[in-house]
N, C-alpha and C positions, 0 to 999 in steps of 0.2 A: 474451269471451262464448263459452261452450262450450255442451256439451248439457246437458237438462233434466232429460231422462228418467233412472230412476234404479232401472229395474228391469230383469228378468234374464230368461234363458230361463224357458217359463210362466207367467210374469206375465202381470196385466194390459197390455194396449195400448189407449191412448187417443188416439183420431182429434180433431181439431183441425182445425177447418174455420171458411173467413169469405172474403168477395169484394171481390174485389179489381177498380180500376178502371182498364184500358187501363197505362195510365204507370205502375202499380206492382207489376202484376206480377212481373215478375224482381225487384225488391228484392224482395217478398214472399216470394217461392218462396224465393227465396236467405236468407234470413234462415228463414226455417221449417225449412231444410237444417241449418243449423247448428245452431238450439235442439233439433231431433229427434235429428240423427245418426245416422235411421234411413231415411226415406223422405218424399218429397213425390209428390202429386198434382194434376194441374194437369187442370181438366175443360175441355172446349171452351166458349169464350167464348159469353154470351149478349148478349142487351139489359141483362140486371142488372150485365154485368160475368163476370170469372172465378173460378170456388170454386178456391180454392187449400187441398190438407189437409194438415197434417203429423201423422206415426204417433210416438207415443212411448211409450218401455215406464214402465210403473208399477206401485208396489204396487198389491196388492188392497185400498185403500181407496178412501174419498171423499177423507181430508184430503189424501193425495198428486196425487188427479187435482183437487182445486180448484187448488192452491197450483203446477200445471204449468201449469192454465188460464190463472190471476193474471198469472204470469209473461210467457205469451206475449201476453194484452193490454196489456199492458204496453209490452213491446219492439215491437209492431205500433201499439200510440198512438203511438210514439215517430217511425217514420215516415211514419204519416198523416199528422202533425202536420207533416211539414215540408211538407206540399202544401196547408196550412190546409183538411185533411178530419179530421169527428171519426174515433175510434178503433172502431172497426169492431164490430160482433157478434160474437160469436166460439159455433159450436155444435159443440159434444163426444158422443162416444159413446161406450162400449167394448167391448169383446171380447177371450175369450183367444188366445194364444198361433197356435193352431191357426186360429183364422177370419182374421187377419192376413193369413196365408199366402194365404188366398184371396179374399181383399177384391178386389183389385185386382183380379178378372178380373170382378165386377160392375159397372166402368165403364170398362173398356176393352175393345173391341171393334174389327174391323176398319173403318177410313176411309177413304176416298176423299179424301185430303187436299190436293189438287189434282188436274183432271182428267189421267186416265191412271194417275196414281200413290195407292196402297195403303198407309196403315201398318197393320201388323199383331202382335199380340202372338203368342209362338211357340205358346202353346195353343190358339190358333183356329184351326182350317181356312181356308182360303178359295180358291175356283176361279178363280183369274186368266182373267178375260175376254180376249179376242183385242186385240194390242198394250197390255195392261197392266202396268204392273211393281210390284210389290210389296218390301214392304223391311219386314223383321220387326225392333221394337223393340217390347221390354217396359218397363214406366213400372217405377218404385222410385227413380231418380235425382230431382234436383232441374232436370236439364237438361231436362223435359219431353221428347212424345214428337211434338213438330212443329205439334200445334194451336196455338202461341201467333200472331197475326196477322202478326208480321213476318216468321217464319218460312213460313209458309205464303205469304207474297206471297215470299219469295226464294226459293223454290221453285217456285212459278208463272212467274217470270221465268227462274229458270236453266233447266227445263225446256221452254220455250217457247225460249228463245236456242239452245240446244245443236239442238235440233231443227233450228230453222232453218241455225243457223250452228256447224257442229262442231268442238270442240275439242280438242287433244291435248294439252296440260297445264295442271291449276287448281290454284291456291291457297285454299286454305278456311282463312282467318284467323279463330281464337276458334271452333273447329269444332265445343265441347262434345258430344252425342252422336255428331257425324257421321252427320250425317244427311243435310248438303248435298253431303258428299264424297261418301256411298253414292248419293246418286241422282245425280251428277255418274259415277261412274264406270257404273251402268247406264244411263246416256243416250251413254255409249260413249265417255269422254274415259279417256285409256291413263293417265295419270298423273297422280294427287290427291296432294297435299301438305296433308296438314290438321295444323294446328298449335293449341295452346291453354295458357297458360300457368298453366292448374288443370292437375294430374296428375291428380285423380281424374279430369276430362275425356280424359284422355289414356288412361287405362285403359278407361273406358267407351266411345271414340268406337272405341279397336280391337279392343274386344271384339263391338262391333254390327257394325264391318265384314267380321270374322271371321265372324259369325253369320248376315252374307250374301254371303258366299264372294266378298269383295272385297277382301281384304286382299293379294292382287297388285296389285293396280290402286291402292290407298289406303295411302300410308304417315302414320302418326300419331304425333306427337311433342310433345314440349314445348320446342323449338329456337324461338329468341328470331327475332322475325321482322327482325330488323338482321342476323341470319344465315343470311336463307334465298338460294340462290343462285338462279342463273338467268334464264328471262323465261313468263311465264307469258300463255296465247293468254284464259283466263278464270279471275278473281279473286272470292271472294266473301266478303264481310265482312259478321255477321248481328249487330254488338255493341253500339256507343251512342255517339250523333253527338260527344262530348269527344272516344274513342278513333279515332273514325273523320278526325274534321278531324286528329287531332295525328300519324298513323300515314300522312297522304293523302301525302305529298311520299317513303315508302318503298314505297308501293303503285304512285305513277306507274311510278316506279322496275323494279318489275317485272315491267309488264305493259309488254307485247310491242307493236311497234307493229298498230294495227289493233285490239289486242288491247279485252276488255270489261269490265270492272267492274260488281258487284252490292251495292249498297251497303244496308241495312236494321241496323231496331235507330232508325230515327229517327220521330220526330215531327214530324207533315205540319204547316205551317205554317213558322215561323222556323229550326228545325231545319236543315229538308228545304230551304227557301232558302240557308242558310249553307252547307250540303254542296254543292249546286249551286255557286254562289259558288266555295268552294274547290278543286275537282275542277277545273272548268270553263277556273282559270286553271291548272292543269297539262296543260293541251290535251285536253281531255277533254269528250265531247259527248252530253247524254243524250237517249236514243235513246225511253226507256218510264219513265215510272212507274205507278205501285200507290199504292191508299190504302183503310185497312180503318179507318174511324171515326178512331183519334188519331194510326195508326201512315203510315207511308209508306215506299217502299221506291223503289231509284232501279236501269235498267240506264244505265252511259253504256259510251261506247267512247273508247279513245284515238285522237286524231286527228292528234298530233304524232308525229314520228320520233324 
């Protein structure tokens, strides 16, 4: 399954929008990344759900922007359907070349995306208020830029832990923008290890840490985590309860004793039981959780030597 789109510099671009419900978000997004090959946007979540759009270049007709629309209802019935939901609306607009470029700053704006901390895209100004930190990322990727709920509750919880309880080196497993590493390292932890076995994650998460003068502090890679050394004082894993129960027994592994664990990417209910469950008997004791409608997000700490 490759990209759709099938037009050039100047051409038409055709926007691609439909919402999406809690639990399928990330396929959505992720699947809109691939048929585009250009850009997704992911808005902050309401009661209806999340608009998820993807940008794709087209000729300058109708029959080219139907038969891109076709397509992508298509491959999105394909995964509704495995959650027994029909196949979504799907609403199109277009524009050329030139308005493209500046769509995106029509709906991203500075956020308060947990208290204290700021996302910010680089064209906005914003007057950092007294003890606030701010961290500039620009949406175009499919990694979003922190609004998704799990995101935002493992960000509440790391920046709430580090405050309390400071830490001098973390691992950010699956760290896509790096967004948990950048505020992991301005909440004052001297050494981030963020890893992600996407390259283009690799490229994006160190180019934002670059972009907030954190790339001493954040090293980014795509080193297989059966090879990462050390012991880590706080660990954070933002991916999806499969990878999180089958990766748990090289996580215990590297976290330090005493040390804390951030676990999100799961579904409150059976999920969020089963993770507990598994953590728990790696001597592991959860200290807080979060819950945003379907999502949950867990801190424990290690309790074993």
């Amino acid at each position: 399954m490759g990209e759709i789109g099938k037009g050039g510099p100047g051409n038409t671009w055709l926007k691609i929008s439909l919402q999406a419900p809690a639990t399928l978000v990330e396929s959505v997004s992720d699947l809109m990344a691939v048929l585009s090959g250009s850009g997704v946007e992911i808005s902050p979540e309401t009661s209806e759900g999340t608009r998820i759009s993807g940008f794709f270049p087209c000729a300058d007709d109708r029959e080219s922007g139907a038969e891109i629309t076709r397509v992508v209802g298509e491959k999105m019935g394909e995964i509704f359907a495995l959650y027994g939901l029909p196949t979504p609306t799907l609403h199109s607009e277009t524009f050329d070349d030139q308005d493209w470029a500046t769509s995106w700053k029509r709906f991203f704006t500075p956020v308060e995306i947990v208290p204290g901390l700021v996302i910010r895209p680089s064209w906005e100004e914003y007057p950092a208020k007294a003890g606030e930190r701010v961290i500039v990322m620009d949406p175009g990727q499919a990694f979003g830029t922190g609004q998704h709920a799990s995101t935002r509750m493992a960000l509440s919880l790391l920046t709430r832990s580090l405050t309390r309880h400071p830490a001098d080196r973390m691992l950010d497993v699956g760290t896509g923008t790096g967004i948990l590493a950048i505020a992991a390292a301005m909440y004052g932890v001297s050494q981030v290890v963020a890893i992600d076995n996407d390259p283009e994650a690799v490229r994006v998460a160190a180019e934002n840490s670059a972009n907030n003068n954190a790339e001493m502090r954040v090293e980014v890679s795509g080193v297989d985590l059966v090879d990462v050394k050390g012991k880590f004082s706080m660990i954070t894993a933002n991916i999806v309860h499969d990878v999180l129960v089958s990766m748990a027994p090289l996580l215990q592994k590297l976290l330090a004793p005493e040390g804390r664990i951030i676990l999100a990417g799961i579904l409150r209910g059976e999920q969020e039981k089963n993770c507990i469950r598994i953590y728990e008997g790696l001597g592991m004791q959860v200290l807080e959780s979060m819950h945003e409608e379907e999502w949950a997000a867990l801190l424990l700490q290690r309790t074993t030597r």
